[in-house]
FIDO-736784 format. One record per residue (C-alpha): residue in one letter; residue number from 1; x negated, z, y. Coordinates in steps of 0.25 Angstrom, whole numbers. Each point is the difference from the previous one (the first is absolute). Layout:
residues N
<atom 'a', NUM, <X, Z, Y>>
...
***
This chain:
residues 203
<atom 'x', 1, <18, -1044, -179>>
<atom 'x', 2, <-15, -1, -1>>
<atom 'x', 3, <-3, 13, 9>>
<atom 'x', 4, <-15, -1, 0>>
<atom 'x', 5, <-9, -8, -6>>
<atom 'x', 6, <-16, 1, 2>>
<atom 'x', 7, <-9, -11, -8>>
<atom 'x', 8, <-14, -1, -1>>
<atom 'x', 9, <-7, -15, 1>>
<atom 'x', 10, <-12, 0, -6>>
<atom 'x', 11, <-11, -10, 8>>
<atom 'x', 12, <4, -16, -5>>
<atom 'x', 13, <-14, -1, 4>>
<atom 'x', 14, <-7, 7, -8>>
<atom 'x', 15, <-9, 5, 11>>
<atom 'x', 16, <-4, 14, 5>>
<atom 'x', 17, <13, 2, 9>>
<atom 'x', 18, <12, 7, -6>>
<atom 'x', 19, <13, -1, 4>>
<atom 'x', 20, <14, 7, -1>>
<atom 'x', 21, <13, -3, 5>>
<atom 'x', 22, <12, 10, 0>>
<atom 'x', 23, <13, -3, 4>>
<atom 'x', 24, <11, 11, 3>>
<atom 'x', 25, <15, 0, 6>>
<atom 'x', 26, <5, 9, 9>>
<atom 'x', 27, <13, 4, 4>>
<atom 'x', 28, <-2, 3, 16>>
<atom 'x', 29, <-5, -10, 11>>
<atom 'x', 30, <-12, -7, 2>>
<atom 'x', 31, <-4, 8, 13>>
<atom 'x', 32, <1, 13, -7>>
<atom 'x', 33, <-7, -4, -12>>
<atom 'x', 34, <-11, -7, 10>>
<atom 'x', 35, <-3, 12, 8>>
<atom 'x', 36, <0, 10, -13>>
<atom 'x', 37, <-10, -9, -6>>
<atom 'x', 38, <-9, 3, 14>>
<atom 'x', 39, <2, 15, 0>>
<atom 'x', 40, <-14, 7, -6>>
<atom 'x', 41, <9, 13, -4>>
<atom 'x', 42, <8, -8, -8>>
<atom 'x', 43, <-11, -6, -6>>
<atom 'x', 44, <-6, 14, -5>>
<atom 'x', 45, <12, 4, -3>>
<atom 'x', 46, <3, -10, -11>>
<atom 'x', 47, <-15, 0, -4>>
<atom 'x', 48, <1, 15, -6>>
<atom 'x', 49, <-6, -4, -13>>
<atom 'x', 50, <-13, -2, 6>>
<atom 'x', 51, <1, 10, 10>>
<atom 'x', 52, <-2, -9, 13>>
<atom 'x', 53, <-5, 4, 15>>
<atom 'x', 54, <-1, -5, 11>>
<atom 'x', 55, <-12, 4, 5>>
<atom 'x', 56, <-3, -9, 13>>
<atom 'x', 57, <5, -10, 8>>
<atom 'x', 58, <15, 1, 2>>
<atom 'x', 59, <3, 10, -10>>
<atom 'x', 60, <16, 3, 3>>
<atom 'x', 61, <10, -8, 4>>
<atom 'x', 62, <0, -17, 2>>
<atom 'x', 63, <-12, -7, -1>>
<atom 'x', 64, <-1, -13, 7>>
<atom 'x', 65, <-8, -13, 3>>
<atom 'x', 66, <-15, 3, 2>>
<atom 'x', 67, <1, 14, -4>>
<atom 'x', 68, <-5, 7, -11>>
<atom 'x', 69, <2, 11, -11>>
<atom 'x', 70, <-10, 5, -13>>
<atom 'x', 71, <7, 7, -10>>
<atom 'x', 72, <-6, 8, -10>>
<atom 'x', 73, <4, 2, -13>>
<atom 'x', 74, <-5, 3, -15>>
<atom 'x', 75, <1, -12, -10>>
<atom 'x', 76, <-7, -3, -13>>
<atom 'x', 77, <-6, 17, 2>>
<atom 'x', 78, <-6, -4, 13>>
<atom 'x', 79, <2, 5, 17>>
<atom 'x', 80, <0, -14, 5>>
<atom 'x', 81, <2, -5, 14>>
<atom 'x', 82, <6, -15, 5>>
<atom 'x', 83, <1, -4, 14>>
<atom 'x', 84, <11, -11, 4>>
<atom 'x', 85, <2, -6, 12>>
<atom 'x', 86, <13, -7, 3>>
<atom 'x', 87, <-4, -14, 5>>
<atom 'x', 88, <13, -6, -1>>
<atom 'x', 89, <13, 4, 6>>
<atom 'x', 90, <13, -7, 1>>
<atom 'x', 91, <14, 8, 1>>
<atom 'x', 92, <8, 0, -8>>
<atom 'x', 93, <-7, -11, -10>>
<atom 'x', 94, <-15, 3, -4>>
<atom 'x', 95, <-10, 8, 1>>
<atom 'x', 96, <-16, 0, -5>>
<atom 'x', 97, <-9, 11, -3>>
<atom 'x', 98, <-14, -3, -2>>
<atom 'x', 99, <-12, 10, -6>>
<atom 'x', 100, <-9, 1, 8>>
<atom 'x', 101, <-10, 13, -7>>
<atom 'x', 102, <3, 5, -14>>
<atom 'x', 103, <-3, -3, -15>>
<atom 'x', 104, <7, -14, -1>>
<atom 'x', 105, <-8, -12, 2>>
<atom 'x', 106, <11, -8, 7>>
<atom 'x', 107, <15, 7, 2>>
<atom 'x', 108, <10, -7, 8>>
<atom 'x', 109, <17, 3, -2>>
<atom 'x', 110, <10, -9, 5>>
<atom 'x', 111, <13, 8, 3>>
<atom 'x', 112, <12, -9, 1>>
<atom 'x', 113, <14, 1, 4>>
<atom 'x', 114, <11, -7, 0>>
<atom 'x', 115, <15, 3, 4>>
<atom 'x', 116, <9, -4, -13>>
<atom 'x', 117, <15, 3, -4>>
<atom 'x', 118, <2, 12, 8>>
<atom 'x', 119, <-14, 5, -4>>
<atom 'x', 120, <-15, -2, -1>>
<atom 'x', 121, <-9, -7, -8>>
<atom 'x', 122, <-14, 6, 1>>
<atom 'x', 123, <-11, -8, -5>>
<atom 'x', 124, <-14, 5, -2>>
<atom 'x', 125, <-13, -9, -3>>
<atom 'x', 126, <-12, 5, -2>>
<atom 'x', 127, <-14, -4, -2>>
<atom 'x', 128, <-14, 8, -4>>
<atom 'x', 129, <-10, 0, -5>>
<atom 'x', 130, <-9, 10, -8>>
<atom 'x', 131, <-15, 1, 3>>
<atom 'x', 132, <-10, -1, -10>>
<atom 'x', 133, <0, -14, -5>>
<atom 'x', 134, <1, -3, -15>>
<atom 'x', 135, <3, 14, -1>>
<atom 'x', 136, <11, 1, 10>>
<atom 'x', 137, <8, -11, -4>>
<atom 'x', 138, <-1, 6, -13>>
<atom 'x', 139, <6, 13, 6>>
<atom 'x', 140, <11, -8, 7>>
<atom 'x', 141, <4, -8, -12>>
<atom 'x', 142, <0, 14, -8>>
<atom 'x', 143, <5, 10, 8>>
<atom 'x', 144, <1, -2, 15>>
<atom 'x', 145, <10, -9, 2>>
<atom 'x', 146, <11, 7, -8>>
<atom 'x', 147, <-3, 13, 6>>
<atom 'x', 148, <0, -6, 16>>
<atom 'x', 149, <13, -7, -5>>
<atom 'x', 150, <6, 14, -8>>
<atom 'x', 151, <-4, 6, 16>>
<atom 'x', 152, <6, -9, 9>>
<atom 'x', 153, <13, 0, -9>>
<atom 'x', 154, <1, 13, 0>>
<atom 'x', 155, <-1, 0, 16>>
<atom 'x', 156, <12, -10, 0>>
<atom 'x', 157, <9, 8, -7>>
<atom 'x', 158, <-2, 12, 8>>
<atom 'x', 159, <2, -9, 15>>
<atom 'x', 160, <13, -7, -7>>
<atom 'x', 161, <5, 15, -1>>
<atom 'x', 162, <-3, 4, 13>>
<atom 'x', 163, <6, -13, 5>>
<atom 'x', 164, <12, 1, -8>>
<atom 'x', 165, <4, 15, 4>>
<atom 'x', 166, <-2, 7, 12>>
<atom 'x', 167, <-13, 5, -2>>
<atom 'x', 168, <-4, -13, 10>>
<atom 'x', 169, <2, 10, 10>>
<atom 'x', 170, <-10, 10, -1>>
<atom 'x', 171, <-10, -11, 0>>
<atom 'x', 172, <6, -10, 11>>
<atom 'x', 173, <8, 10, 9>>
<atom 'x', 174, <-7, 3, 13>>
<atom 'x', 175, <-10, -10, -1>>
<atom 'x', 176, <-3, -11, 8>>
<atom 'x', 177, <5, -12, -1>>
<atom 'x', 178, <-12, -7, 9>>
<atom 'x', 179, <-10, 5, -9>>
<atom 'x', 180, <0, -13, -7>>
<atom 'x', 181, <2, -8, 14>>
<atom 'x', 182, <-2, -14, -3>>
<atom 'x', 183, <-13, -4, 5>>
<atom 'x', 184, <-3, -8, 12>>
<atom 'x', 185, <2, -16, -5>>
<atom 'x', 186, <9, 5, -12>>
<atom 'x', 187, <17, -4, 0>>
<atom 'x', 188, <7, 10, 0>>
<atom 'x', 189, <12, -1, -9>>
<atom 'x', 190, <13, -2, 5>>
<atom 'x', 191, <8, 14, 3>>
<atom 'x', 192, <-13, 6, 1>>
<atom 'x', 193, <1, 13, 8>>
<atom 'x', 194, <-6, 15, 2>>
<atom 'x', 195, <14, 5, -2>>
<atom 'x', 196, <8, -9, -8>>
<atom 'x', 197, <-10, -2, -14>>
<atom 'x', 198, <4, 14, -4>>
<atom 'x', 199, <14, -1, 5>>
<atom 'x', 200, <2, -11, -9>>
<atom 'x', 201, <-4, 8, -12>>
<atom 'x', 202, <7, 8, -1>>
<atom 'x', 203, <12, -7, -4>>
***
């Protein structure tokens, strides 16, 4: 069985915007594995490489709809900053961050879940791109792509561990389940409940 599997798609295009899919299976529930891809300490954790922070906004715990984190971090010998906002927010399903200050031009990531066979298919998409013009498409086609793809892969692996062990519960035991309430005008999903989600993960 195909465990995980992350595949970079390069622009069809041809344009400035660069684009990388990953795919991974988990072996735990949806709601487990929607709720540890909100937790910012998760986040960190699995981004050790690059020595991330969160330095403002919500920097612990579940970040929700509207809100917003920067994380600070090296890459490429740099101490850069990126701030994401969450404009999206449907449990257990989907989920959209959106940059909104940082060194990208454009940065947008789809997160995507779906209940399959006893366990969950996560789906990322995301799509950037590079400042700079000639030069930073140049960069993407080079070097940036692989190394955003190389990052995000290495985030999944470390959220399918947590999710698939018992490490979910430092991350989700204790906090609140209404910190990703369903905004005003959004269906919930049937079952939904302050008490039941985490219940139901752990079987």
């Amino acid at each position: 069985m195909l465990l995980h599997c992350a595949k970079a798609l390069s622009d069809q295009t041809g344009g400035p915007m660069g684009r990388i899919r990953l795919e991974t299976w988990i072996d735990a529930p949806v709601e487990r594995c929607f709720l540890l891809s909100l937790s910012v300490d998760l986040y960190t954790a699995s981004a050790h490489s690059s020595r991330e922070k969160a330095i403002a906004g919500v920097t612990t715990g579940l970040i929700s709809k509207g809100e917003t984190v920067t994380f600070q971090g090296r890459h490429f010998g740099l101490k850069l900053k990126h701030t994401s906002r969450i404009e999206v927010l449907r449990p257990y399903s989907h989920f959209r961050d959106v940059m909104i200050s940082g060194h990208f031009k454009h940065f947008e990531h789809d997160h995507h879940f779906a209940a399959m066979n006893d366990g969950t298919r996560m789906r990322d998409e995301i799509r950037f791109s590079a400042p700079g013009g000639i030069l930073g498409r140049l960069a993407t086609r080079m070097f940036l792509r692989r190394r955003l793809t190389a990052f995000f892969a290495e985030r999944n692996a470390v959220l399918k561990q947590v999710s698939e062990s018992e490490k979910w519960h430092q991350y989700l035991d204790g906090r609140s389940v209404s910190a990703i309430s369903v905004p005003q005008g959004d269906a919930k999903p049937s079952g939904w409940s302050e008490t039941g989600l985490l219940q139901r993960s752990e079987s």
